[in-house]
N, C-alpha and C positions, 0 to 999 in steps of 0.2 A: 260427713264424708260420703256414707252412702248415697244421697241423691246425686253427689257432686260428679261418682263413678257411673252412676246409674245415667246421668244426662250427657256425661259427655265422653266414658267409656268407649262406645262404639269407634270415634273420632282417635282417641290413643292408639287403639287395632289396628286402624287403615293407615298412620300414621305408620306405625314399626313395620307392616306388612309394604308399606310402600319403598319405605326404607333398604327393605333386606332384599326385594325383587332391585332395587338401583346398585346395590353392592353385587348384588350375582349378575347383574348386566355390565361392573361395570369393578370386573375384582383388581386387586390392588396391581400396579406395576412390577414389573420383575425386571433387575438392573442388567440382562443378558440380552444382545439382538438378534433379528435372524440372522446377520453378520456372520454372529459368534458359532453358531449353530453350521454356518456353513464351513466354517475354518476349521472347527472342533473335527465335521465330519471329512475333510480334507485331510487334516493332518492324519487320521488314525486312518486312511484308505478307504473309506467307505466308497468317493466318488472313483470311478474307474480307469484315472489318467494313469494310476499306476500298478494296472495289472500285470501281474507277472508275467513274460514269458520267456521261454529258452533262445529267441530270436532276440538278434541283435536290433536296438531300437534306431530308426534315421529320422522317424520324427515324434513328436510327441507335443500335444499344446500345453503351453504353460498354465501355469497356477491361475491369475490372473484372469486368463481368457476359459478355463475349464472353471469359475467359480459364474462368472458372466453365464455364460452355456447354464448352469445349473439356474441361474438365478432367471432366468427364461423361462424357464418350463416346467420350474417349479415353487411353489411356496412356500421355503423353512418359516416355522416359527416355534417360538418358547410354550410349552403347555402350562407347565405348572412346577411347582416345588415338589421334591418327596425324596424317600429316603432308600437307599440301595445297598444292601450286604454293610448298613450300618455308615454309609458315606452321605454327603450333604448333598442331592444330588439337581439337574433341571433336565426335566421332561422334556425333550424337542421331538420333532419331526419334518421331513422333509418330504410335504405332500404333492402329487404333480397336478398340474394346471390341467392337462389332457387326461380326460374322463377312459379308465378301464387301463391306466398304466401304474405299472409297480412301482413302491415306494419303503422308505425308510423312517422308522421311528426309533431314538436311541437315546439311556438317557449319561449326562456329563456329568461328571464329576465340578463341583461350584468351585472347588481350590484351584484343579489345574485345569480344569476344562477340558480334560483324557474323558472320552466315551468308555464308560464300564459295560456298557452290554447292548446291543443294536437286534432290533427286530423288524425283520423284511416282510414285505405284505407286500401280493397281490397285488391285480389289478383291481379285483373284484373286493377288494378288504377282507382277503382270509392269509391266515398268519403260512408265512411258507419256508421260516427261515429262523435261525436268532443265533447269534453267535457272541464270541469277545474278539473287539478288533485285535487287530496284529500290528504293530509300526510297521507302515510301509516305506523301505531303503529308496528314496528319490535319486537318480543322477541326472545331470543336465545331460540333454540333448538338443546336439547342434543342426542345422536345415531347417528346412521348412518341406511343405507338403510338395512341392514341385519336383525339387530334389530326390524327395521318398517314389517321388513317381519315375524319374529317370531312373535311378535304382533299382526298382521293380522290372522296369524293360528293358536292363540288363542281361535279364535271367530267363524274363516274358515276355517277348518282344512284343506280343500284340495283346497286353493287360490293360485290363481300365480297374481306376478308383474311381468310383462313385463320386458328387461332390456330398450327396445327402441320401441315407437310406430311409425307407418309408416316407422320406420328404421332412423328418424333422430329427433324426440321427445324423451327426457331422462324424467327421472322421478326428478322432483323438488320438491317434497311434498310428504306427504303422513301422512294422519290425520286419527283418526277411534274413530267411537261413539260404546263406549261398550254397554250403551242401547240398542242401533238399533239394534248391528251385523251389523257395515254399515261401507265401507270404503271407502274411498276418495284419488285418488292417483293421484297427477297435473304431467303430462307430458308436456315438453315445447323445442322450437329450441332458448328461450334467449328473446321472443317478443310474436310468437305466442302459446296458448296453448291448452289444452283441460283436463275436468274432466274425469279420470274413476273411475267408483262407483262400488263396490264387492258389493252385497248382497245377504243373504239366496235365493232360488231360491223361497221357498215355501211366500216370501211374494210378495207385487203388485208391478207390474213391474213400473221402473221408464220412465220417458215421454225422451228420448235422439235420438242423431242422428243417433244411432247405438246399438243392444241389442244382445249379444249371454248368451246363460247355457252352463256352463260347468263345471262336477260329482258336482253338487246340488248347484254352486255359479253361482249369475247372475252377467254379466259384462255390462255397459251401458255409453257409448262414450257421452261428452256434450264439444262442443268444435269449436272454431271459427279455422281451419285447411282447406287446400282446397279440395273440394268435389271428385277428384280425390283420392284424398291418405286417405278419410275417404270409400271411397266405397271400397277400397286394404283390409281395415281392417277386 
């Protein structure tokens, strides 16, 4: 037996070693899609159609087309298996296409596909955030984005909505407090977003990352977006 190891031993090694480098190139499937990953992260709030606010909502994009938007600009996928506060759990992520924008990594429960715990990152891949999602209360809203704009210049006669900020943020929302004269219009790429608020110019300016006037409405940027493509604006 020893010459048998000794002649042809080497040939077994490159054999299992070739073996085990094919299996970590090429590890076993996982029965979850990015699909799942992106519904999981829909339903539990992550994506930003359904931020809260105290303003009444005229328009808002559907499911559907806010799942589309995400699926653009970004790439969910399944990582791995592993176990979470003793639950069954799969590792996902939803990484963006565009280099230096923030992102979401969260991992799901395998029974109900409920997010146990979601961690925000950076542009830059440094951890900025982690939380447990919250069920986000959905109601339908009726209009479209035309209507939110007639609305608007109700209150402002001379407002513009944007069609695209930074050129790749659409508008997903668009809420207005007829008290204030205030509007609220959520731009997002499907993950990351940002506020812009319309207001009279003649009241106090709001605290944001970003403030122009323009013919007597003030416009005020609040929005977690990369520092680059908020200073463009």
């Amino acid at each position: 037996m020893k010459p048998f190891f000794k002649k042809y031993g080497l040939y077994f090694i490159l054999f299992f070693a070739a073996w085990g480098l094919a299996f970590l190139a090429c590890p076993p499937k996982l029965d979850r899609s990015p699909k799942d990953a992106l519904k999981a992260a829909f339903d539990a709030g992550l994506l930003p159609v359904g931020l809260d606010t105290d303003m009444i909502p005229l328009y808002r994009m559907s499911e559907k087309d806010m799942i589309k938007l995400c699926e653009k600009n970004f790439t969910p996928r399944v990582e791995s298996e592993d176990k979470f506060l003793g639950f069954d759990v799969w590792a996902m992520r939803i990484k963006a296409n565009r280099k230096h924008t923030p992102w979401v990594q969260f991992w799901v429960d395998k029974r109900t596909m409920k997010p146990l715990y979601v961690r925000e990152w950076s542009g830059d891949n440094k951890i900025i955030g982690a939380k447990v999602p919250v069920p986000v209360k959905r109601e339908t809203v009726s209009g479209d984005l035309d209507d939110a704009l007639d609305a608007v210049r109700n209150i402002l006669p001379k407002a513009k909505l944007p069609n695209t900020v930074a050129g790749y943020l659409k508008p997903v929302r668009v809420a207005i407090d007829d008290a204030n004269k205030s509007v609220c219009a959520t731009y997002s790429d499907g993950v990351t977003c940002l506020s812009l608020y319309l207001d009279d110019a003649k009241r106090k300016p709001r605290s944001g990352d970003a403030r122009k006037t323009l013919a007597g409405v003030r416009y005020t940027l609040i929005g977690n977006i990369p520092p680059t493509d908020l200073t463009a604006l």
